[in-house]
N, C-alpha and C positions, 0 to 999 in steps of 0.2 A: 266038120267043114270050117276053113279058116273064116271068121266074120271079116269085112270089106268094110272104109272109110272113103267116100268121098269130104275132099273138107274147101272150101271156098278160101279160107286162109291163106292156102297155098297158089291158090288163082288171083293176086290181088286185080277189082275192077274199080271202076270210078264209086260205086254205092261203097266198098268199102266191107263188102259181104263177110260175116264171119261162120255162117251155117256151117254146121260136121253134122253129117249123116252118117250112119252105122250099121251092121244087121248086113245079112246073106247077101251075097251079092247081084242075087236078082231083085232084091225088094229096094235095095239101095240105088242099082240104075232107073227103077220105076222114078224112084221119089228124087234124085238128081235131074232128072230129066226132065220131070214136072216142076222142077225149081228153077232149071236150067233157064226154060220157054216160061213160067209167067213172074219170074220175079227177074232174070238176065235179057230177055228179050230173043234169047235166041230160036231158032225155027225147028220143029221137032223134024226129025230123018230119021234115016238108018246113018246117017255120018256122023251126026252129033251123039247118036247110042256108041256108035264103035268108038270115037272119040274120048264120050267119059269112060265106059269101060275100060281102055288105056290108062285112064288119069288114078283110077280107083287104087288103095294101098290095101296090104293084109292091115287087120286091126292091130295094132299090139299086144300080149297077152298081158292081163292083172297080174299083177306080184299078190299072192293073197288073195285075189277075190277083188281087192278094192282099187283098181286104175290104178294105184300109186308105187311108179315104177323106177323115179326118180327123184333126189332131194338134195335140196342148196340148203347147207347152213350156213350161216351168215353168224360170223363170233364180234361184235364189237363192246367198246366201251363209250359209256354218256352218263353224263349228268343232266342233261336235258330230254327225260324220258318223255312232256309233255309235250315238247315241238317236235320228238322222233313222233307221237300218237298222231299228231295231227298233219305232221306229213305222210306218215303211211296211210292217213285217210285220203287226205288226196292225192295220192297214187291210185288207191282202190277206184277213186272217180273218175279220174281221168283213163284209165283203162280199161274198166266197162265194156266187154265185149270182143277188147281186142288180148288181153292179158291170157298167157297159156299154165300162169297157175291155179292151180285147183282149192290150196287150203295154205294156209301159212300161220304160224304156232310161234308167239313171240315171248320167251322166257326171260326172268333173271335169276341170277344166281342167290340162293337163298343167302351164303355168309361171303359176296362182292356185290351190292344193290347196284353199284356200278354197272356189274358186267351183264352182257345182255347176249343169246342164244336166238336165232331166229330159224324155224325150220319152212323152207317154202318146198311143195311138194307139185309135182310135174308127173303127165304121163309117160312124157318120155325125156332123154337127152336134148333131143331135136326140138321138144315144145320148148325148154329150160332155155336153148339157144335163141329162140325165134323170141325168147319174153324179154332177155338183156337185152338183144339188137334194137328192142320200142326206145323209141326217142323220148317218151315215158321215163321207161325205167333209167334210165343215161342220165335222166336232168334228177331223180330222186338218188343214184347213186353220188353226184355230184352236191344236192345238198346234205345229204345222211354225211357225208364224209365232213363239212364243217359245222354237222353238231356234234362230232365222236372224239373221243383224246386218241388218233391212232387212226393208223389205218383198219380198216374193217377187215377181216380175214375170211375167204369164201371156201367151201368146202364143196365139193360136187361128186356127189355120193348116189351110188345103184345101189335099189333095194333087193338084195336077196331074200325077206323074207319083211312080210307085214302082215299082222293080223291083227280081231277085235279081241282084248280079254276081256 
């Protein structure tokens, strides 16, 4: 049986909710429902059950086992490896919650110390998109671009295959 996502992300309200619920999709309209009515304020029915049932998505399937079904690499070059470190910290801060990436892997090239590889990894295309669109990400793409010689070069890659060695 396909697993079911309710996810609040896609409902933007005033609190700013980012809850995803997961799992069969009777156990998921229990527990949306119950989040629905004491954390939204809305009034438990038979209209608000039909309602989120509507809203509910098939889950996506794992590449691998591990959610990670999509990946942004990100190729630039810098010499100021330490104000990239300390802006991609505060990125991590200021996204808290709202950010749709899962793990992001920042490499350099062992013989260009210059050159820099960044692999950021998403459940899907659609999370990848909704993470550029943050006003976040927009104001860190715009400073990352005057610490680098060059424009940064983006790569947006499906994984067909991931696993642990």
């Amino acid at each position: 049986m396909t697993r079911k996502v309710a996810d609040c992300r896609k409902y933007p309200s005033e609190m700013n909710c980012t809850l995803t619920i997961s799992g069969e999709e009777d156990e998921v309209l229990r527990a949306a429902v119950d989040h629905a009515v004491s954390v939204h304020g809305h009034e438990d029915s038979d209209q608000l059950r039909t309602d989120i049932r509507g809203l509910l998505e098939d889950e996506a399937p794992a590449a691998g086992g591990n959610g990670m079904n999509f990946v942004q690499l990100i190729e630039f070059r810098t010499k100021r490896r330490e104000e990239l470190n300390r802006l991609l910290d505060e990125w991590e801060d200021v996204t808290g919650g709202k950010r749709t990436a899962t793990r992001a892997v920042l490499t350099t090239d062992h013989d260009q110390p210059d050159s820099f590889y960044e692999f950021v990894e998403f459940p899907s295309y659609e999370d990848a998109m909704r993470n550029s669109a943050l006003p976040e990400t927009d104001a860190l793409a715009q400073r990352m671009r005057e610490l680098c010689e060059g424009e940064p070069t983006f790569h947006n890659l499906d994984v067909v295959r991931a696993e642990r060695l």
